[in-house]
C-alpha positions in Angstrom: 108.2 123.1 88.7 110.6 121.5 90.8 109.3 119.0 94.2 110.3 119.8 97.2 112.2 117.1 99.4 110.3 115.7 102.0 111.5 114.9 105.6 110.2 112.1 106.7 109.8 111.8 111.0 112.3 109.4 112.8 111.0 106.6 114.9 111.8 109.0 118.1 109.0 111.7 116.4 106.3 109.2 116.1 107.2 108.2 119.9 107.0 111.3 121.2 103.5 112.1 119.2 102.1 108.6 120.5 103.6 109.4 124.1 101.4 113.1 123.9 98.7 111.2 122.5 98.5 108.8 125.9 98.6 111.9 128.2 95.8 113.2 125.7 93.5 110.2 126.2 94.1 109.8 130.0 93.2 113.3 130.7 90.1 113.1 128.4 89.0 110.4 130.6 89.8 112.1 133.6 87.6 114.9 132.6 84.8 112.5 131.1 84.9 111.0 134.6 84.6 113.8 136.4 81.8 115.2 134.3 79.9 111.8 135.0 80.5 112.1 138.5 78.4 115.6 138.6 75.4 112.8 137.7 73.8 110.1 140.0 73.2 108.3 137.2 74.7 108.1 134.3 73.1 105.0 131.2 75.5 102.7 130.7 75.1 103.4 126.9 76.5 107.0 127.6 79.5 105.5 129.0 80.4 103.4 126.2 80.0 105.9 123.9 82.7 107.6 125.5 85.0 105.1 125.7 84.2 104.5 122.1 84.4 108.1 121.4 88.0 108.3 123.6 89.8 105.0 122.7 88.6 104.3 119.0 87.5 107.3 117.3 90.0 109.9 118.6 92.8 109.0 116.3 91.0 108.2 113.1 88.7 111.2 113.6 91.6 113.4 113.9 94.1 111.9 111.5 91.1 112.1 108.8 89.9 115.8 109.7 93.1 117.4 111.3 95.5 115.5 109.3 96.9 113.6 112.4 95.9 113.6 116.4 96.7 115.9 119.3 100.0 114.3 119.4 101.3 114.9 115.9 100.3 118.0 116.1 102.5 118.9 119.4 105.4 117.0 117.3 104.9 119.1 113.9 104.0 116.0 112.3 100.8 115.2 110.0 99.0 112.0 108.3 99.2 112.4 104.6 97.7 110.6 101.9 100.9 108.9 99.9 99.9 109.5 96.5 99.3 113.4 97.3 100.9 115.0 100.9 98.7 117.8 101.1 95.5 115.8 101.4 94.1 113.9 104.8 93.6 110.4 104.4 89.8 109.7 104.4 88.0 108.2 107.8 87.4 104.8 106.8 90.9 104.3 106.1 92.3 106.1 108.9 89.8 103.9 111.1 91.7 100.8 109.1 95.3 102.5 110.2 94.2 102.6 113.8 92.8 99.2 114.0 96.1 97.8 112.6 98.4 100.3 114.7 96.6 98.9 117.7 96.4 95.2 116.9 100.4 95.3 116.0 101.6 97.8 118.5 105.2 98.2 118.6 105.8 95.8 115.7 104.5 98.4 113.5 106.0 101.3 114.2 109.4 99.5 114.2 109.2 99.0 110.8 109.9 102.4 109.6 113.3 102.2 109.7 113.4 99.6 106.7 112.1 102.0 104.3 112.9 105.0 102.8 109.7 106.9 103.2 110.1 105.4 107.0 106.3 104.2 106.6 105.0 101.8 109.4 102.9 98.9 107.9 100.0 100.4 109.5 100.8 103.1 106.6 101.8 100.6 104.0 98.2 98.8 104.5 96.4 102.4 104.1 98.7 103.9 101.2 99.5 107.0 104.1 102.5 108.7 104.7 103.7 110.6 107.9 105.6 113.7 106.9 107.0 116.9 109.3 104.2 119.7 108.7 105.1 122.1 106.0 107.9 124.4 106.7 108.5 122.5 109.8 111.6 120.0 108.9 
């Protein structure tokens, strides 16, 4: 049985998926806002969840369910485990890719040009690969 090649996404792809993914969480909040506003008072604790739910858990709940966020799905581009592509990574590890890809920003993703598999180190860390969806390259 003979592998298929895999494409892996340029820097420019993940951009654009990270760009849709900020429009994404600023209109979630715009929405959650407005829903809150329909209240005269609204617990504190309901408001960090939220911004819990909308800043933190968005991407690792997607990447671990969906196989990648809003974003990457606009793109055509999915969160793979590396050692199989056509499994999801689980949550606790795509909670560990976020945290990284947040505390490193930029520095990550500009890694992925040093690599064949063009993996960030926010990938490297997690053993995940980004690939284009299946019969998408």
């Amino acid at each position: 049985m003979e592998k298929t090649k895999i494409d892996y996404p340029l820097l420019l792809d993940r951009i654009k998926a990270l760009f849709a993914d900020s429009v994404v969480l600023i209109i979630l909040m715009i929405i959650i806002t407005d829903i809150f506003s329909l209240f005269e008072h609204v617990p504190d604790i309901a408001r960090a969840i939220a911004f819990i739910f909308i800043f933190l858990l968005y991407d690792p709940i997607f990447t671990s369910i969906f196989g990648g966020t809003l974003g990457h799905r606009i793109v055509g581009i999915r969160v793979k485990k590396e050692a199989n592509d056509n499994k999801n990574i689980s949550f606790p590890l795509a909670l560990v890719r976020f945290v990284i890809k947040a505390l490193l920003g930029w520095i990550s993703l500009l890694t992925i040009s040093s690599n064949v598999k063009r993996k960030a180190i926010h990938d490297n860390l997690v053993s995940s690969v980004v690939i284009y969806k299946k019969g998408n390259t």
